[in-house]
Steps between C-alpha positions, in 0.01 A plus 500: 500500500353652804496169675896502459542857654434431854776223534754684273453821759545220804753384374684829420440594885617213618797515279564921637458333905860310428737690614906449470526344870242248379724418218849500689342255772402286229811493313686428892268207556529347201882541459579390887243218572408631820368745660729529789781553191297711301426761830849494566621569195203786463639609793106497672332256724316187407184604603562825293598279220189290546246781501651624217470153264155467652400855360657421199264170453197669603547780245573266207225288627712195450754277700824566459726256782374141622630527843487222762680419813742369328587626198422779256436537114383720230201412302493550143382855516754558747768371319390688190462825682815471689732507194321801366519658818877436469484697141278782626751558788785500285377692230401758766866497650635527178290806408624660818860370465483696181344809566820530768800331321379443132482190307585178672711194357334249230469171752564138311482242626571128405481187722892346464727561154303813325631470180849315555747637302275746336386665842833763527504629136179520502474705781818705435346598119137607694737735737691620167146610315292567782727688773233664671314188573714274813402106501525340829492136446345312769456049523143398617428153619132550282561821223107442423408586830756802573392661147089484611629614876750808314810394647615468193456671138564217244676185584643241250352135559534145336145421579183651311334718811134333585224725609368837395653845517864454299576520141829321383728478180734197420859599457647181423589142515756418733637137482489266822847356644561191734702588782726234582769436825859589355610168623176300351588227231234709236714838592763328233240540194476816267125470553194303601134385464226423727561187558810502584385650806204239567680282719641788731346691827348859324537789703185767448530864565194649658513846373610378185159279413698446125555150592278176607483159399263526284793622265576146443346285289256296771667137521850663597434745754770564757403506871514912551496658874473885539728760625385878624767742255738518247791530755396104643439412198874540373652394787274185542613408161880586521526277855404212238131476679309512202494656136273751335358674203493846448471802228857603369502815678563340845821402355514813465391640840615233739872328355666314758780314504347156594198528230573437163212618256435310132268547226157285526472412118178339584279729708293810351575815562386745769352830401603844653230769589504835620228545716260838595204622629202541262508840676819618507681584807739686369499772233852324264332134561419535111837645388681204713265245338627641162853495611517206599331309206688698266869451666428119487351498173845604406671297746286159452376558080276222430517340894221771557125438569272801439169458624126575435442876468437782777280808466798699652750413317470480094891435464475184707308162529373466818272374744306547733177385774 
């Protein structure tokens, strides 16, 4: 025990030498690429800026940016450190923000349809039982990495977050759709299966990440190419460019008058998650995650998907890492 002493009281003194300029210049680096952008939008000078990330290194005792004369990059302690500098900062504003004004909104956020047609009522029956408590909804190209920086509170995703630090419950399964040109010959049908789309260009959404050929069976894959958003992606589709797969609540989210949308009888389902911190970032995360699993237990029945059990909440099967 007394050999451990000695490097837990280093490393308690190096942890008091960081001080909240070391963690704002991080956060700047990282989040501008630079450090011409980060000074300027610190509002300080790069050779301020540098001194500063060099302090920060040499109190850590660890690299923290790989910078050349060309380009610049966070290590993996860097990149660790500057989305928990991003939660320490916020949490800090917060606390302040507070202290002045009072509580501030619940923040969700989802990447491109929330919860289709359940996202309103859902929303509206929250305001109706917890009136006290605003929701700001917010649409993040990567909800993982917004809910470990705190820009967001909980978020609802299609994909199972990787990496430590979030705990999850499954709301649902939400069927997948083809999207289809209005004009295309397969628009005609009440509904379709995978291969009916074999032989036809497959448009992929990038935030989406639902959807790759690997969905089809491996001797009729379609050729795919990728688009950036859910705004392309409905456009590419209803200029007859390509076709697509999605989850029904795009259909939902993004109509439009030259995309017809039709049941996939032959593709599984996508589950629903709502997303949070392990830590919380908010003090009505756990009375959302409760709303919301309850309002589509009653709205989906049997379509629902509990999952594994949390420590925090005994009324819910959840998950977490």
């Amino acid at each position: 025990m007394s050999a451990e002493m000695p490097h837990a009281s280093h490393l308690c003194s190096r942890v008091m030498d960081v001080e909240l300029r070391h963690l704002r210049a991080l956060a700047a680096i990282g989040d501008e690429g630079t450090i011409t952008d980060a000074a300027i939008a610190l509002r300080i000078s790069q050779p301020a800026l540098s001194r500063t990330l060099e302090q920060l290194e040499q109190r850590l005792g660890t690299r923290l940016v790989e910078r050349t004369t060309r380009r610049l990059a966070l290590t993996g302690a860097g990149q660790r450190l500057w989305e928990q500098a991003h939660r320490i900062l916020g949490l800090l504003d917060d606390a302040l923000t507070e202290a002045s004004a009072g509580p501030r909104p619940l923040r969700v956020g989802f990447a491109w349809a929330a919860l289709g047609r359940h996202t309103v009522p859902l929303l509206r029956d929250w305001r109706a039982d917890h009136p006290d408590t605003e929701v700001r909804v917010r649409r993040c190209a990567d909800p993982a990495a917004d809910l470990r920086r705190g820009r967001v509170d909980v978020a609802f995703t299609r994909l199972r977050p990787d990496g430590p630090g979030l705990a999850w419950h499954a709301l649902y399964a939400e069927p997948r759709v083809a999207a289809v040109p209005e004009h295309h010959p397969l628009a005609a049908r009440a509904a379709l299966a995978l291969a009916d789309l074999a032989d036809q260009r497959v448009a992929l959404c990038a935030t989406a990440a639902t959807t790759n050929a690997e969905l089809w069976p491996e001797d009729m894959r379609p050729g795919t190419f990728e688009v950036p958003g859910a705004d392309e992606w409905v456009t590419t589709i209803a200029t007859g460019d390509a076709v697509g797969v999605t989850t029904a609540a795009t259909s939902e989210s993004h109509p439009h008058p030259g995309v017809r949308y039709l049941p996939l009888a032959d593709a599984a389902p996508v589950t629903v998650h709502l997303v949070w911190p392990h830590s919380p970032t908010h003090p009505a995360t756990h009375a959302f995650r409760d709303h919301a699993a309850g309002f589509l237990l009653r709205q989906e029945g049997s379509s629902s998907l509990p999952g594994p059990r949390n420590t925090h909440a005994p009324r819910l099967r959840t998950t977490s890492r």
